[in-house]
N, C-alpha and C positions, 0 to 999 in steps of 0.2 A: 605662755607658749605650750607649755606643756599638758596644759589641759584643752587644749585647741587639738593635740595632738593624738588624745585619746576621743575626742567627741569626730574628729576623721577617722579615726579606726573603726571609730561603731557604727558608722554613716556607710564606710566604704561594707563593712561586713553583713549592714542590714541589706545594701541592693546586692551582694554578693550571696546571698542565699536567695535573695529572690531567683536570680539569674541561675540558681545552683538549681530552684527547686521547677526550672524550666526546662536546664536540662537533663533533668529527671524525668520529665513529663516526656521529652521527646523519647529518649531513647525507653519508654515503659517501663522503667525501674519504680519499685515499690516504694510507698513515699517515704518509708523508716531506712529505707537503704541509704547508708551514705552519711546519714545526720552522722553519727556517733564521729567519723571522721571529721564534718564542718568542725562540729564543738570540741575537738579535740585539738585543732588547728586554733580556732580563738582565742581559747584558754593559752597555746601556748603561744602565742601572738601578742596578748595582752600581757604574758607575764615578762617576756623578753624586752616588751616595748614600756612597762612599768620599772621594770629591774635599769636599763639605761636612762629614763630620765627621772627618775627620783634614787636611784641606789648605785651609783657607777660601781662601787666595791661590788655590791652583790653581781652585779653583768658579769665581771672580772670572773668569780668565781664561775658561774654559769659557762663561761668562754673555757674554762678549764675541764669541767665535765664533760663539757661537748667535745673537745679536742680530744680528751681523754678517752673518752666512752669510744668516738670514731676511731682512734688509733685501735681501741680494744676489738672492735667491730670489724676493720680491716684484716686484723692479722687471723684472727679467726676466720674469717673466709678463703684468707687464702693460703693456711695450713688445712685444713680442712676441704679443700678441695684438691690440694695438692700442685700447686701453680708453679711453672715454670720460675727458677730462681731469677732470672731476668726480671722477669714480668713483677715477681713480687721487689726487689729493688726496686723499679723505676715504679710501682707504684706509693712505696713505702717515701720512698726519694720526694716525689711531688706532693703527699697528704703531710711531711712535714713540712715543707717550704710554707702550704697555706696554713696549715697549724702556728706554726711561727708568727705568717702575716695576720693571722686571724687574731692571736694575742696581742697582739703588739697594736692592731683594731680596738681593741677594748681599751685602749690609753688613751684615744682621740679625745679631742670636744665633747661634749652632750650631742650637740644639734648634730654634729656630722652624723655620729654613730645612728641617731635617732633617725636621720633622711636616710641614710644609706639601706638601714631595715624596712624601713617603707616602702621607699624604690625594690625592694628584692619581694617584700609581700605582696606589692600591689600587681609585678611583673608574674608571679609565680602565680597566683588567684585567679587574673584573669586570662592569663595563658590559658590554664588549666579549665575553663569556665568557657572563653572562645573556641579550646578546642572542641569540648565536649559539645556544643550548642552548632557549630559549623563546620569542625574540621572535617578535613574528608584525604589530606594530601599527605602521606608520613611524611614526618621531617627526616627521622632517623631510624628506619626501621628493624634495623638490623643492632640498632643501642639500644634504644626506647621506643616499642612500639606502639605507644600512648599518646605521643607529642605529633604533632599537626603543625603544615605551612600556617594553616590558617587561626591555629592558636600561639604560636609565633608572635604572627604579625599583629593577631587581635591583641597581646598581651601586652606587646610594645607601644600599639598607638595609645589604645587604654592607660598605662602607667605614666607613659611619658606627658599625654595630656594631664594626666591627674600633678605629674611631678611640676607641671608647667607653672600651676597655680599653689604649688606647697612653697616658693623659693624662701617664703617670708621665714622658713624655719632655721636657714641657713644666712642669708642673706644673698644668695646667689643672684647673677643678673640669669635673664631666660634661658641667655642661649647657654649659660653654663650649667641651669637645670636638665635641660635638655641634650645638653652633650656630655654630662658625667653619668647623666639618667639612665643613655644609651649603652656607657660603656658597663656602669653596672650590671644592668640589664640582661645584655652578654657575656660577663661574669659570672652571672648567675646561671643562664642556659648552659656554659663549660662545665662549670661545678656539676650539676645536675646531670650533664652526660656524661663527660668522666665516671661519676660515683656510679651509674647506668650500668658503661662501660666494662667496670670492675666486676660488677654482680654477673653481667651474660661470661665472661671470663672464667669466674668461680661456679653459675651453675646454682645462681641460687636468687630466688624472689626479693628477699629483704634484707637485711645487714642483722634483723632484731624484730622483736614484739615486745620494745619499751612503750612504744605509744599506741595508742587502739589508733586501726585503719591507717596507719603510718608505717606501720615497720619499727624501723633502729632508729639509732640520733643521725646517723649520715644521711638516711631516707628523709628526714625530715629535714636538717640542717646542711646538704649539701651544699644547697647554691646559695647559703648566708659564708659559710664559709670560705667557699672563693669569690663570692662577690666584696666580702666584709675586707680581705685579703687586699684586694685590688683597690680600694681604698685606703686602705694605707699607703699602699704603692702610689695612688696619686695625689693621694694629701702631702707626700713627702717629694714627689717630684714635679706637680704643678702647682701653679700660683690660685689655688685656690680656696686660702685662706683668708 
């Protein structure tokens, strides 16, 4: 299964630069613009999606750094910008609840862990890939002024079609691919405005320049973290074991 798992990640990532380097062409960007970010996303794609099905220790750690680094990445934003004490509790309040959930994520099954990153890479890829190639509508312009109705929706029917035919990973029946697929999905779009959220709050572009063309770990790992989160949450209150 496992190797079925990584020849979809290279299958999805080879039409996923195709599409990337289209919408390149449209909006006139130089063709070196941009790669260093793809391959910076693959690498860490494939090491997060290697670390869960051959290393679950090693994920573990990985879920700590990350947790870790973000907690680092938050507080620093928002002593440094000088945030309302309100603001910074009920930020601080909610980046532990999913930290919490997010560890307690890294004790699942294999396969869950394994679908759950997929559904959040494949929802976030091609979001990110419809919106640039069609969007035209903010979603959230006043959080993220990057995200698009129309990469929204392109990212959902995209992932969810692709989650349609992954069930065998899980064993899920359809409509339960498609309706855990959903809420991840939108777990993941929360995560990613939230942490959005936080930044126009503080005044500031990125959390970090740990990753090239990424930013911080939050910039990168937001919407794994509260999607990965909300997975726990339903593995533990639905029958979908």
């Amino acid at each position: 299964m496992m190797n079925s798992v990584f020849i979809i990640i290279q299958s999805f990532f080879a039409v996923g630069g195709g599409l990337f380097f289209l919408a390149k062409r449209k909006q006139g960007l130089p063709f070196k613009k941009g790669w260093n970010k793809f391959f910076v996303y693959m690498a860490v794609v494939n090491l997060i999606s290697y670390s869960i099905s051959h290393n679950p220790l090693f994920f573990k750690i990985i879920a700590l750094i990350i947790v870790s680094q973000g907690f680092f990445e938050i507080c620093k934003a928002l002593l440094l910008n000088k945030s309302s004490k309100i603001f910074a509790f009920f930020t601080l309040s909610v980046y532990s609840l999913l930290a919490f959930g997010f560890i307690m994520f890294s004790s699942l099954p294999t396969q869950i862990m394994i679908w759950t990153y997929l559904a959040i890479f494949l929802f976030d890829g091609f979001s990110q890939i419809s919106g640039q190639l069609v969007g035209k509508k903010p979603l959230a312009p006043s959080i993220s002024p990057n995200k698009t109705m129309e990469g929204l929706f392109g990212g959902l029917l995209l992932s969810l079609g692709s989650l349609y035919f992954l069930d065998h990973i899980t064993g899920f029946s359809s409509f339960q691919s498609l309706f855990f697929g959903l809420l991840i999905c939108i777990g993941a779009l929360l995560g990613d405005l939230l942490a959005s959220l936080v930044k126009r709050k503080c005044g500031i572009k990125d959390y970090g320049r740990i990753l090239p063309g990424h930013g911080g770990i939050l910039d990168r790992f937001d919407s794994f973290l509260f999607g990965g989160a909300m997975m726990y949450v339903l593995f533990n209150l639905l029958p979908i074991q």
